[in-house]
Each structure stands twice: as structure tokens, then as C-alpha cells.
N, C-alpha and C positions, 0 to 999 in steps of 0.2 A: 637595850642596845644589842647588835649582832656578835655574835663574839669574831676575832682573830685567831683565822685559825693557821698552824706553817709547822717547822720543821725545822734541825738544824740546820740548813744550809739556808735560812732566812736571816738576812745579816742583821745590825741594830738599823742602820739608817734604811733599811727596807719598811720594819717594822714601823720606825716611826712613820713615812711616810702611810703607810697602812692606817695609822691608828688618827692620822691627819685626815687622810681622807675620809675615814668612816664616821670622823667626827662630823666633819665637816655637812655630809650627806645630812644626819642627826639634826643638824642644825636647820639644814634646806626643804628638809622636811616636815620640821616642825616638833619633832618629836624632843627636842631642847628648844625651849624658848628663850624670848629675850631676858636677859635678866638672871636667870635660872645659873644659879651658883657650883659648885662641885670643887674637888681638891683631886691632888694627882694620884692619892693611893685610891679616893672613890674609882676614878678611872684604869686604876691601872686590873685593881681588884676584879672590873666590871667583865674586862677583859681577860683576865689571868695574864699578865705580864710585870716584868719591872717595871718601876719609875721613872731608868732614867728615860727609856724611849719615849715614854708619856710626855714626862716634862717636854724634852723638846717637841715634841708635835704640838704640846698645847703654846709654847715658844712661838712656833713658828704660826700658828693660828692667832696669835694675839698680834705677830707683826702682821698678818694678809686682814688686821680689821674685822676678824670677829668674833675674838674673845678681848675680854679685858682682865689684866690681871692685877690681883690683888698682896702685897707682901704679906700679908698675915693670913689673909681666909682662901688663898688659890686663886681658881678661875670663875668667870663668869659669861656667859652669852652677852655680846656685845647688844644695847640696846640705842638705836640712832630715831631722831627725829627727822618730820617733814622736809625740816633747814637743812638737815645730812644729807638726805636724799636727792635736791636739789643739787648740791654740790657734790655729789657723785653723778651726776648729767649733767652739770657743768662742765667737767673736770674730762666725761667722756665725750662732748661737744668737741673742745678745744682740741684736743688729742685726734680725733677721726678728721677734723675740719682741718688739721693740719697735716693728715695724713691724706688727704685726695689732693691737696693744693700740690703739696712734693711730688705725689704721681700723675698729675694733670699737665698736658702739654701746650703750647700756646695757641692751640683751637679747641681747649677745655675738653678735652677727651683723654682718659686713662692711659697713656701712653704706655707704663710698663708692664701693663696690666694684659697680657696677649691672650685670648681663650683660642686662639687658631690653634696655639701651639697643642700637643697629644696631653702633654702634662700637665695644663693648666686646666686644659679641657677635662680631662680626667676631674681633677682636683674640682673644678666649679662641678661638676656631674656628682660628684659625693656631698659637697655642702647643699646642693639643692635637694637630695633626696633627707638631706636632715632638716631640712627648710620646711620640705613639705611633710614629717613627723612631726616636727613642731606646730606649722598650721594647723594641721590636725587635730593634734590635741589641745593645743588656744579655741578654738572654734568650739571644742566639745567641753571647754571645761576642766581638764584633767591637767589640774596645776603639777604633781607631780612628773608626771611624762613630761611638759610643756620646758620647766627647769631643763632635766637632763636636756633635751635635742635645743634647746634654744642656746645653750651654752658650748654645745659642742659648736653648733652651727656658726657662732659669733668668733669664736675660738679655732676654728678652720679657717674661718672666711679672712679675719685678717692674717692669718699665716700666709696666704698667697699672695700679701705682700713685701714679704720676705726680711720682714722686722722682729726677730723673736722677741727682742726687749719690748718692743711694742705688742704683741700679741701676748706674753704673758700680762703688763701692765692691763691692759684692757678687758684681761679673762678675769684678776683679781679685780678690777672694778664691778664688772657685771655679777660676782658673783656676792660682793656688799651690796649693791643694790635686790639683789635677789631677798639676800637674808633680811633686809631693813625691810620687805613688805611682803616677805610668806607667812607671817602670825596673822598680817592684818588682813588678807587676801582669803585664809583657810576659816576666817568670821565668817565671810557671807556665803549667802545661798548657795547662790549658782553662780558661777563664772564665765559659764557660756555666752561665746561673744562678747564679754567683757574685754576679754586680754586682745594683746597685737598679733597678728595673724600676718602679715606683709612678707613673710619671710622671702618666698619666692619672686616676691614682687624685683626685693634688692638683687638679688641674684641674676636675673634676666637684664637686670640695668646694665649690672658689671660686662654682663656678656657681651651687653652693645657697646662697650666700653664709655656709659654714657651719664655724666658723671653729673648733668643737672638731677637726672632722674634717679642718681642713685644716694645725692645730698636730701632729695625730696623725701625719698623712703625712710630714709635716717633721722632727718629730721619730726618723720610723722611719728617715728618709734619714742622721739623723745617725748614731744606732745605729747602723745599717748598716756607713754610711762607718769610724768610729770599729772597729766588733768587725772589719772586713777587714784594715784597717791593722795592726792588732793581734796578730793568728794569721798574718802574713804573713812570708816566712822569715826572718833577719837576715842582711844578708850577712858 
């Protein structure tokens, strides 16, 4: 694992944050699998810091779903089945499906949704160049790159509509779904052209404010996600 590295003027809740996310990455990576056990002095040692910051960061990973913990043996890599998975695309279904409905006007076009405007335009102009990082690297295979830009990109793109509770909810969802199929995913061969690549497709929707065609993109991402998961080996 990387170490953490700072200085006195790095507070504790920086730290934890730090030692959350570096976890976190470990996990996305693959380099902690599922299942895979540890305790908060392994971690805190790994890193050279206290406990208490550990603890809470592995706290707060066990509430965002992807550790689980245990009172006597610590922590462990959250491990979820096919069923899990589903109902993590359920769960992001309902939530998106109810999030175009709210922004769709009575001629089913994105009403709040403006790209004329400099800001908005700006903003869509930044998640499509992570749109098209992301194709990129789906297209070649390169599940690690694919992770980061496809998370930022989902993770921008609903910020521009101006829900934070909803844009963090749905970043924490994407990023369970990520974790429940990057061991089974880093099994096979090759990847290439396996994964969803549509990224810009959605993005160009939004810009026509055109919201049959940007429920179709979303929809094809679930399919997608859902039939991979699906045909993928058991271990």
C-alpha cells in the first residue's frame, strides 16, 4: 500500500479522509480483495500513523458499503453478490429515472438543464473531455484508467443538476458497483470492447436537451453493466 505522507499542519480529519481514500483506491484496484481481512493497528502501522484516524476512515468505509466490520477480528473487503449488484442498478434506475422526470418539462425536454448558458456549457465541455478519457480507455481495456474518468464523469455530470445529496448518493452507488465487479473483471483476458464506451453519446443528448435519447444511453449502460456481470465466470 502507498504510504501517507504530510506534516504538522495536516489535521486529523484531513488524515482520515486521506487514509479513506487511499483505502479506498486499494480496494478499486484490486490490490485488497474481497473478503480480505485486516485490523486498524495493521493499517494504521502500514501507513505510520495513529488509530484513531484509521479507525474512523475504516468507519466511514464500512458505512459508504465497502468494508464490513467485525467486533472481534476488525475489518474486512466488503464481498457482494450477482443479487447485490442488481440492486445497486436497481436502486440507480429509480434515482436517475426520477431525477430526468423532475427536470423534464411538459414537451419532455430537460427544461433546467441550459447548455446555451457559458457555465453550463463550460461544465458539459469538461465532463465530455472525461467522457471521451473514459471511452478511451473502455475501448482499449484499461480498467484501471476506465474506473477513475468514468467516476469523475458520472460524478460531474450529475452535479449539473444542482442536487448535491443526489450527486454524492449516486457517486457512493457507482463506486459499490465498481468494487462488487473489479476482482471478477481483472480474471479475464482482455477487456477490450467488453466495457461501456457510450460516454459521449449521453453527454451530446444532454446538450440537445434531449431526454428520450439521454434515458436510452442510460438505460443501455444498465443493460450493459447488468448482461457483463452476468456471463462473468463464478468463482
Amino acid at each position: 500500500m502507498p504510504g501517507i505522507s504530510g506534516n504538522g499542519a495536516v489535521t486529523r480529519s484531513t488524515l482520515r479522509q486521506q487514509i479513506a481514500d487511499a483505502l479506498r483506491e486499494e480496494v478499486l484496484s484490486g490490490r485488497m480483495e474481497p473478503g480480505q481481512e485486516f485490523t486498524v493497528k495493521e493499517i494504521a502501522d502500514q501507513y505510520g500513523v495513529s488509530a484513531t484516524p484509521v479507525r474512523e476512515a475504516l468507519v466511514d468505509l464500512s458505512a459508504q458499503g465497502l468494508l464490513d466490520a467485525d467486533q472481534h477480528r476488525g475489518f474486512r473487503v466488503h464481498e457482494c453478490s450477482v443479487d447485490d449488484f442488481r440492486g445497486m442498478i436497481e436502486a440507480r434506475v429509480l434515482v436517475i429515472d426520477g431525477m430526468f422526470h423532475a427536470l423534464t418539462d411538459a414537451h419532455g425536454r430537460l427544461a433546467r438543464l441550459r447548455p446555451e448558458e457559458p457555465r453550463v456549457a463550460a461544465a458539459l465541455a469538461g465532463v465530455r473531455r472525461r467522457g471521451e478519457e473514459a471511452q478511451r480507455s473502455a475501448l482499449a481495456g484499461e480498467l484501471t484508467v476506465l474506473i477513475g474518468y468514468d467516476l469523475r464523469f458520472w460524478r460531474e455530470l450529475v452535479a449539473l443538476f444542482g442536487n448535491p445529496h443526489l450527486t454524492a448518493f449516486l457517486h457512493r452507488i457507482r463506486v459499490q458497483t465498481w468494487v462488487c465487479v473489479v476482482q471478477h473483471l481483472r480474471r479475464l483476458p482482455d477487456l477490450r470492447g467488453q466495457l461501456w464506451s457510450e460516454h459521449t453519446d449521453l453527454v451530446d443528448a444532454l446538450v440537445r436537451r434531449d431526454t428520450d435519447s439521454a434515458r436510452a444511453v442510460v438505460a443501455s449502460y444498465n443493460a450493459h453493466s447488468l448482461a457483463l456481470v452476468e456471463r462473468l465466470p463464478a468463482d
